[in-house]
MDAnalysis code that builds the backbone (N, CA, C; Angstrom):
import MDAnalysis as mda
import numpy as np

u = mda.Universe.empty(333, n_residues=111, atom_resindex=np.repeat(np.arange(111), 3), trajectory=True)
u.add_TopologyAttr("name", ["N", "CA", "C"] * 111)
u.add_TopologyAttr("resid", np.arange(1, 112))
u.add_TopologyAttr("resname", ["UNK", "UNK", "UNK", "UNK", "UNK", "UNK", "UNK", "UNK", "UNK", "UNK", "UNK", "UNK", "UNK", "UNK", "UNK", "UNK", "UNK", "UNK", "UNK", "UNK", "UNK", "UNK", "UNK", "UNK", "UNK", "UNK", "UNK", "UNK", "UNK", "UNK", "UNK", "UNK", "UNK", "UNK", "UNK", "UNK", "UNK", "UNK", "UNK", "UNK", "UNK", "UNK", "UNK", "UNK", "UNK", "UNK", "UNK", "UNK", "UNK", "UNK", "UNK", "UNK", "UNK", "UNK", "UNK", "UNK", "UNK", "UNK", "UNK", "UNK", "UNK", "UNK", "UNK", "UNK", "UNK", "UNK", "UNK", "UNK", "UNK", "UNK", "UNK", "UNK", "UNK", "UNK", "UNK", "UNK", "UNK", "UNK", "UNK", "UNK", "UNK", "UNK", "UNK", "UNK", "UNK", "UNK", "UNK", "UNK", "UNK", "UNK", "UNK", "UNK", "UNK", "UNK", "UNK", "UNK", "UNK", "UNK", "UNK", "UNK", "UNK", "UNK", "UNK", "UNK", "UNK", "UNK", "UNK", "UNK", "UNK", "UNK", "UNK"])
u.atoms.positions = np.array([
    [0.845, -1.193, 0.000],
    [0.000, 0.000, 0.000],
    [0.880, 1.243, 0.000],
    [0.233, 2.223, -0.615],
    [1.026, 3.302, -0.670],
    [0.235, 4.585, -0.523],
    [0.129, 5.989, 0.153],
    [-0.108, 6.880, 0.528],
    [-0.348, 7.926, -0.472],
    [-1.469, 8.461, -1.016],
    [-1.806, 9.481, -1.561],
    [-2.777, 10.796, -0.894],
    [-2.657, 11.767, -1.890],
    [-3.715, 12.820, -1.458],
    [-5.208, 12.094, -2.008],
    [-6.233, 12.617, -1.800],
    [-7.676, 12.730, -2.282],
    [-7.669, 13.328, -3.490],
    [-7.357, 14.456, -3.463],
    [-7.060, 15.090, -4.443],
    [-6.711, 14.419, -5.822],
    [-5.561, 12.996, -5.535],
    [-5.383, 12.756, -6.646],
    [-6.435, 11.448, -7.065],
    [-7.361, 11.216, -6.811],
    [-8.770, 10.442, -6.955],
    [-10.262, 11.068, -7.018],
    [-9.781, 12.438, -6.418],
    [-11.569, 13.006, -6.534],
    [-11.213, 14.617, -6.671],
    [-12.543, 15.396, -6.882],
    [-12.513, 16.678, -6.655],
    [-13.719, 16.666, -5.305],
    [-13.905, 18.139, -5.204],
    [-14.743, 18.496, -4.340],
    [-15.234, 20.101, -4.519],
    [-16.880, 19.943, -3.640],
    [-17.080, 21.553, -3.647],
    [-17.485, 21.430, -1.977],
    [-17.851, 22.739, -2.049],
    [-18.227, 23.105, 0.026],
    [-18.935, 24.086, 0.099],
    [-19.871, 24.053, 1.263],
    [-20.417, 25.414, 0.930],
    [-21.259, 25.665, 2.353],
    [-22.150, 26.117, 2.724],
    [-22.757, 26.090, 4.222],
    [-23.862, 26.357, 3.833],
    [-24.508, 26.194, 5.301],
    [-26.075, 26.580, 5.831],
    [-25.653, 26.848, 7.356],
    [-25.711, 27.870, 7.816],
    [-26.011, 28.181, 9.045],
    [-24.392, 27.706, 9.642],
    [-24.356, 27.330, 10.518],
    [-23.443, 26.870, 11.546],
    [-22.512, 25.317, 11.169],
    [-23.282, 24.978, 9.931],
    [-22.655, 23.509, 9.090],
    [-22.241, 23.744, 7.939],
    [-20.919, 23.395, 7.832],
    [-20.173, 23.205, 6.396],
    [-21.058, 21.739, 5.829],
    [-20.900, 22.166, 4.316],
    [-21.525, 20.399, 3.103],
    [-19.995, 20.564, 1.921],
    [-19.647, 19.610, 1.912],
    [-18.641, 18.827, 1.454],
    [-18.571, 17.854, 0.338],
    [-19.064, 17.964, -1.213],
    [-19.278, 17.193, -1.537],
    [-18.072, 16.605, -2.487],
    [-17.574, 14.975, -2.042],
    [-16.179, 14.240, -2.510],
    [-16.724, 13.456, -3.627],
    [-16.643, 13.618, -4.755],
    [-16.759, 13.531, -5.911],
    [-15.288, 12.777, -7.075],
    [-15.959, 11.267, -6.703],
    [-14.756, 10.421, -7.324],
    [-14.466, 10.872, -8.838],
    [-12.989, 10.038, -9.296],
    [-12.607, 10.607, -11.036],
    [-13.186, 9.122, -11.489],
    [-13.439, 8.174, -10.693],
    [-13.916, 6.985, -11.696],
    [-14.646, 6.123, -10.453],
    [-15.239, 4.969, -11.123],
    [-15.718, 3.953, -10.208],
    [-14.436, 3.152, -9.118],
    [-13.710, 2.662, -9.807],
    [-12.641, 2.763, -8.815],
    [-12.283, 3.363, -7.687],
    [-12.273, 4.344, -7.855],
    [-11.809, 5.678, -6.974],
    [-12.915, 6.096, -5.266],
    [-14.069, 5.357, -6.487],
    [-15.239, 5.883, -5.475],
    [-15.154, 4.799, -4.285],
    [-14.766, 3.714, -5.188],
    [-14.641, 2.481, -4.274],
    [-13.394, 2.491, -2.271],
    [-12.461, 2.896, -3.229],
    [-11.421, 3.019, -2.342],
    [-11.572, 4.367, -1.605],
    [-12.576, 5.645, -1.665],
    [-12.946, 6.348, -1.049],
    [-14.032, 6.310, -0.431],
    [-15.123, 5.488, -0.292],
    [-16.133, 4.629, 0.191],
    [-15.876, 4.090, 1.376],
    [-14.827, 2.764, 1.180],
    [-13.724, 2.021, 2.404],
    [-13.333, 3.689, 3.312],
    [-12.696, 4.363, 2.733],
    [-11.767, 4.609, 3.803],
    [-11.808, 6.528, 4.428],
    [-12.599, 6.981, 3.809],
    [-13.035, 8.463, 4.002],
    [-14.364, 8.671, 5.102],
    [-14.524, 7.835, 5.851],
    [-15.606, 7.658, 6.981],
    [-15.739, 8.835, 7.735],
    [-16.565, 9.255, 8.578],
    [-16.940, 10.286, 9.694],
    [-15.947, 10.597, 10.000],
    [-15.674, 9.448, 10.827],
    [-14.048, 9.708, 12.048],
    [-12.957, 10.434, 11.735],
    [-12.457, 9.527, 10.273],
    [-11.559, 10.572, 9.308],
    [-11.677, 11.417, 8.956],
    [-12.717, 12.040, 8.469],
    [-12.927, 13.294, 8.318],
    [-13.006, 14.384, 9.518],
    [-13.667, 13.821, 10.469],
    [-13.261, 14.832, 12.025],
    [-12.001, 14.532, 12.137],
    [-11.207, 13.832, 12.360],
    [-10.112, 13.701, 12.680],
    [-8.976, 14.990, 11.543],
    [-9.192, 14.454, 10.028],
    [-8.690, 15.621, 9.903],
    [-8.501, 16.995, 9.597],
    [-10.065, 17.459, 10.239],
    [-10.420, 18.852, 10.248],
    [-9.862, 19.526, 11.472],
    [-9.669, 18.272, 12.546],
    [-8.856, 18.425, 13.938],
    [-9.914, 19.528, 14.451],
    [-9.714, 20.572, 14.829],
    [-10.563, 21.697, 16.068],
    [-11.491, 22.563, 15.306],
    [-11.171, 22.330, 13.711],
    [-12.350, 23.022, 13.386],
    [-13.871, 22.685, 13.433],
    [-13.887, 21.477, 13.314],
    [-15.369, 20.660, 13.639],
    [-15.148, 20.195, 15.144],
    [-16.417, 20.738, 15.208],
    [-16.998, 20.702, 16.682],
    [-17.737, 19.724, 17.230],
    [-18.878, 19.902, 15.452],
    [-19.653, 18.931, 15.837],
    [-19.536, 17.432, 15.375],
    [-20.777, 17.041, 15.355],
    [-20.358, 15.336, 14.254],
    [-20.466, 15.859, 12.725],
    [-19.881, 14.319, 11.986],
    [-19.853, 14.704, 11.177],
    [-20.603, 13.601, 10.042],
    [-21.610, 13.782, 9.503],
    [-22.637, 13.237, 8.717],
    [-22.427, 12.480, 6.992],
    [-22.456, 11.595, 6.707],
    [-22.050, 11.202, 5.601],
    [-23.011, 10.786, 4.572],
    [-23.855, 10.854, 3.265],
    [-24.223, 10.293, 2.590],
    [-23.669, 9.950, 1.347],
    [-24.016, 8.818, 0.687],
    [-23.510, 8.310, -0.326],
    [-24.627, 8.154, -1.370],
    [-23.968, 8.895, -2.671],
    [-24.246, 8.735, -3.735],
    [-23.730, 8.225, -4.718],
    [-23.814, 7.086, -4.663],
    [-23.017, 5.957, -5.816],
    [-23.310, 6.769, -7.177],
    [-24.590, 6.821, -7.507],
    [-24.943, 7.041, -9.097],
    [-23.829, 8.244, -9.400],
    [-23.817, 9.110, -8.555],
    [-23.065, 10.232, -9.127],
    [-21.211, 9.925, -8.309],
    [-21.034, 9.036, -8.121],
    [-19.641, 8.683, -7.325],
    [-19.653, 9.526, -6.681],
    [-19.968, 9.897, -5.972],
    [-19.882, 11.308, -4.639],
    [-20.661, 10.439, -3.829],
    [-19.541, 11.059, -2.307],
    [-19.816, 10.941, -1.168],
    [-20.247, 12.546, -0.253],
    [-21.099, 13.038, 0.008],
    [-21.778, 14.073, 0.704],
    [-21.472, 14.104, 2.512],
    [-20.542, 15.516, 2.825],
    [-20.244, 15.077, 4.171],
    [-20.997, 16.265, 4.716],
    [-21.365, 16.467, 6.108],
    [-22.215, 17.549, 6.901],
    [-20.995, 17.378, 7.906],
    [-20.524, 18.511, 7.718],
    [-19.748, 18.884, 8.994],
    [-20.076, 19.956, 9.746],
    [-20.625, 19.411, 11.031],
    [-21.909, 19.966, 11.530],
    [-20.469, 21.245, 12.985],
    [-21.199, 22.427, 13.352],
    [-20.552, 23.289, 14.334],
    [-19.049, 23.345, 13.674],
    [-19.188, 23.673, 12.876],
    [-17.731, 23.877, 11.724],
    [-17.463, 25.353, 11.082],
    [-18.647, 26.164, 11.700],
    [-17.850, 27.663, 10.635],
    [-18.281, 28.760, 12.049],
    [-17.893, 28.479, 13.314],
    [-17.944, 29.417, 14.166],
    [-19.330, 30.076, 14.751],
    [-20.249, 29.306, 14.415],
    [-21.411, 30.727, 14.238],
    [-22.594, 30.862, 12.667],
    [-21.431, 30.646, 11.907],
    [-22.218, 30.797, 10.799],
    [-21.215, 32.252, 9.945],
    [-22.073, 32.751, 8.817],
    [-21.392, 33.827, 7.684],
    [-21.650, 35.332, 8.373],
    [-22.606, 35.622, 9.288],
    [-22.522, 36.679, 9.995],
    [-22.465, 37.111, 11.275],
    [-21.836, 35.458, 12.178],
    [-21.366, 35.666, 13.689],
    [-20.290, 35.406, 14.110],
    [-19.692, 34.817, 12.687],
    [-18.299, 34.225, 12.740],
    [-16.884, 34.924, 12.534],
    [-16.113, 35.309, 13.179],
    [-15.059, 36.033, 13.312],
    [-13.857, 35.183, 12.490],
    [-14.181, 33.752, 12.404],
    [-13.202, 33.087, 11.379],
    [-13.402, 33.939, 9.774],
    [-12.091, 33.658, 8.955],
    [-11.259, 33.518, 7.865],
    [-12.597, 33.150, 6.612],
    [-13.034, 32.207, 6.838],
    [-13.926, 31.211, 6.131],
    [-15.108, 30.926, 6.719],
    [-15.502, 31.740, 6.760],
    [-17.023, 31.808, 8.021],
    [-18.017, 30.850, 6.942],
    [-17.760, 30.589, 5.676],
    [-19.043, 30.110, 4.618],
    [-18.427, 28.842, 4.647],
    [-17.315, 27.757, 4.817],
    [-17.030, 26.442, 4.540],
    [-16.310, 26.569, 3.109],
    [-15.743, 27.610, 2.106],
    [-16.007, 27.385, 0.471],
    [-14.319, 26.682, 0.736],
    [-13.653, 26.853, 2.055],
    [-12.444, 26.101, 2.264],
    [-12.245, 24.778, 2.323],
    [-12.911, 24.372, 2.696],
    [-13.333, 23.022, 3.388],
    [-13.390, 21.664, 2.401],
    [-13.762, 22.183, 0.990],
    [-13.266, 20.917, -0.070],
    [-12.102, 21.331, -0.269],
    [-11.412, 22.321, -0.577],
    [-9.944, 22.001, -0.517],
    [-9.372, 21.163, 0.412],
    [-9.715, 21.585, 1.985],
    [-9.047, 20.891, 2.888],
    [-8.962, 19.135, 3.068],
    [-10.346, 19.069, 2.933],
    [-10.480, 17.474, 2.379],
    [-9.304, 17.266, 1.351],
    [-9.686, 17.322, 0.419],
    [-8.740, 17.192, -0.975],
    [-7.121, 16.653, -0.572],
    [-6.899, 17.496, 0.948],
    [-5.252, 17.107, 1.556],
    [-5.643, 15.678, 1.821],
    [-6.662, 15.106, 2.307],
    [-6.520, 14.115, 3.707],
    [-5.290, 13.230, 2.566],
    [-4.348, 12.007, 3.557],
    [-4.115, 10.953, 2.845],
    [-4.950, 9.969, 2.876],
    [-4.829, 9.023, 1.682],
    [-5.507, 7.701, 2.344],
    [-4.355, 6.450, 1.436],
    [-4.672, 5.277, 1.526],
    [-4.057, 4.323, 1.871],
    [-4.548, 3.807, -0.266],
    [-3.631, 3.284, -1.233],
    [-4.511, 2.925, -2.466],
    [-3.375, 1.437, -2.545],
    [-3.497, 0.571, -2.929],
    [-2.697, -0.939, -3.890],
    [-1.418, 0.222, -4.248],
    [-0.595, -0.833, -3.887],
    [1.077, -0.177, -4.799],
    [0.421, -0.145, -6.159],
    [-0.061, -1.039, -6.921],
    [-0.345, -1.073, -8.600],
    [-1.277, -0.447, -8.945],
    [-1.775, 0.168, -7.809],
    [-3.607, 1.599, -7.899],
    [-2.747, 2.309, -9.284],
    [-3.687, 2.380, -10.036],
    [-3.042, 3.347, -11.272],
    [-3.885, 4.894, -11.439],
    [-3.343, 5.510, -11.434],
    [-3.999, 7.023, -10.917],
    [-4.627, 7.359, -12.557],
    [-5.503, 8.089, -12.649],
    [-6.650, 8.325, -14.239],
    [-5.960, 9.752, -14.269],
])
């Protein structure tokens, strides 16, 4: 096994409602969706937002469109007009995903 970004298997967009960032991880193939399915879970994703999520963090899956949909809930301070953070709207937040690593086959062949 060998260590990549997200980035190099999916894109993403982000965006808010209120006090929750939405996250949507959007595989480059069926493959991709597969091995981001396994291993892009809740935990991981709180884990590596580290102190910016507060709250839990919510996952749905949309196979048809290879996207996985995350709610990262108590994540923008307040919200877009109580929030003293940088990124009070989440539009950061698919980039930040995009870093996580995850784990692909030495012979995973990147598209």
């Amino acid at each position: 096994m060998r260590k990549i970004r997200l980035r190099d298997l999916a894109h993403a967009r982000s965006g808010d409602k209120g006090d929750s960032s939405n996250v949507g991880l959007i595989a480059n193939d069926a493959a991709a969706f597969e091995i981001i399915k396994k291993q892009v879970t809740c935990e991981q994703v709180k884990r590596h937002f580290g102190d910016i999520v507060r709250g839990p963090v919510e996952r749905y899956e949309l196979p048809n469109l290879l996207c996985l949909n995350f709610i990262l809930h108590d994540s923008l301070g307040g919200g877009g007009s109580e929030s003293l953070r940088n990124d009070a709207q989440g539009k950061t937040h698919a980039q930040g995903l995009l870093l996580m690593e995850i784990d692909v086959p030495d012979d995973y062949s990147l598209s």
